[in-house]
Each structure stands twice: as C-alpha cells, then as structure tokens.
C-alpha positions in Angstrom: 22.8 19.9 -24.2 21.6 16.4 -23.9 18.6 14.8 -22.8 19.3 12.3 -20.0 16.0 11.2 -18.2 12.6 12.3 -16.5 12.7 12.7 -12.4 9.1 11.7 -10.9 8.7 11.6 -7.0 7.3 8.8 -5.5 6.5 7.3 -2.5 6.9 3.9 -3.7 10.2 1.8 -2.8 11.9 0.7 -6.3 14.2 -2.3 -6.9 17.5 -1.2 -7.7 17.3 2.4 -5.7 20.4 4.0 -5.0 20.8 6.2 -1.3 22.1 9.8 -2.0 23.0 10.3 1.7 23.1 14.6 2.0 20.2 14.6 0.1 18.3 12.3 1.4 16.6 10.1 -1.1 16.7 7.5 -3.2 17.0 7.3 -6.7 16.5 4.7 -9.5 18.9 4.4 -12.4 17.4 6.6 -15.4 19.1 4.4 -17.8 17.7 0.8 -16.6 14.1 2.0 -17.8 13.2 2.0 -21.6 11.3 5.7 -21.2 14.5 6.7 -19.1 12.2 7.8 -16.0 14.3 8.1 -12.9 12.0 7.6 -9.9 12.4 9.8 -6.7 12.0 9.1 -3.1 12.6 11.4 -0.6 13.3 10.8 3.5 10.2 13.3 5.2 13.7 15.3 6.3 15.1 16.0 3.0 16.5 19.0 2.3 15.6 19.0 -1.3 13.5 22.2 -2.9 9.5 21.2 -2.1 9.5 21.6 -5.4 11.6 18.5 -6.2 9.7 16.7 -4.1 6.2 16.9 -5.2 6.8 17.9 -9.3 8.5 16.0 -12.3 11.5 17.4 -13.8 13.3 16.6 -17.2 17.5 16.4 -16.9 20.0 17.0 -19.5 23.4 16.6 -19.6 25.7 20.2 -20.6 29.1 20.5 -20.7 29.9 23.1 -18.0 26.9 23.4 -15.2 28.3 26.7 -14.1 28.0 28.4 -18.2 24.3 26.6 -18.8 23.5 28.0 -14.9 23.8 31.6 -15.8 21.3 34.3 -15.7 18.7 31.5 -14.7 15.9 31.0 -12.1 18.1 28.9 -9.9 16.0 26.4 -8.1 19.2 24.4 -6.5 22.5 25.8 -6.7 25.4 23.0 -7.8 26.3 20.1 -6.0 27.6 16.6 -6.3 25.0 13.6 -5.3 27.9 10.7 -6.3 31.5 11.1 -7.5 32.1 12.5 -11.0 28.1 14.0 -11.3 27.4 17.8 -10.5 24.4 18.8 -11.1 21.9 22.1 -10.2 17.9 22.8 -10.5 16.1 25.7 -12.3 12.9 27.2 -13.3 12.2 27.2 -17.0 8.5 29.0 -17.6 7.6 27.2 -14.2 8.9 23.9 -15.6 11.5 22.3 -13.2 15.0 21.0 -15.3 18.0 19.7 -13.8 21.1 20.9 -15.6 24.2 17.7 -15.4 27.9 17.9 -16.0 30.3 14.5 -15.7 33.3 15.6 -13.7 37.0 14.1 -13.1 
C-alpha cells in the first residue's frame, strides 16, 4: 500500500478540475499540489456517501482493491471514476480511506 493523496470537499471551483460524470463531482489532480491534496466538489445530486461529501479522506494505492477490501467497513463498494482507476471507500476507526488499484 501506497500513499497517493488527501480528498477535502469543497465548495470552491478549482483551476484544473476534472468532471467524473456518474459521480457527479469534480476533482482536482492530487499530484499537481506539493501536499498532494485532491480537492472535492460535489453536484447537490451526487450520489456519493454524505460522508464523502462533508469529511476528508486519505487514499492509497494497493495492488488488488478486491484483497485490501476484505473483511472491512465498506463505505463505497468498487467502481471506476476514469479508465484504468478502480477505487472503493471504507471506515477505518471512523476515519474515511479510499483504497486504489491501476487497471488495464
């Protein structure tokens, strides 16, 4: 496991946001900032876990989702926001983590 970047929701618009159409928001690129902070903005419609939307989470990249997924508090079962990324959400002693996996 590898740490990628820290999610913060915001209602802010950001240069350089990217759309994620199904789950509607828009995201900044983790690896342009020098803290690696990926800032989150979410549509009033998204389908995203409240939780996502109002709390900071910390991402790290594994090499399979489904094995680092396992036996946890699953906040937001897999899914793929852009080609070759799957990621899912859980609950680590109420702490909010986003588990990654680079796919083909």
């Amino acid at each position: 496991m590898t740490f990628h970047h820290v999610g913060i929701p915001t209602t802010r618009r950001r240069s350089g946001e990217t759309y994620l159409e199904a789950a509607r928001l828009y995201v900044t690129d983790a690896a342009a900032s020098p803290y690696r902070i990926e800032w989150l903005r979410f549509e009033a419609d998204s389908p995203m876990a409240e939780e996502l939307k109002s709390g900071a989470h910390v991402a790290f990249m594994v090499k399979d989702l489904g094995a680092a997924m396992a036996g946890k508090d699953v906040l937001v079962e897999p899914f793929e926001p852009m080609p070759g990324l799957r990621v899912g959400f859980i609950r680590d002693d109420g702490a909010i983590v986003e588990l990654m996996q680079e796919i083909a």
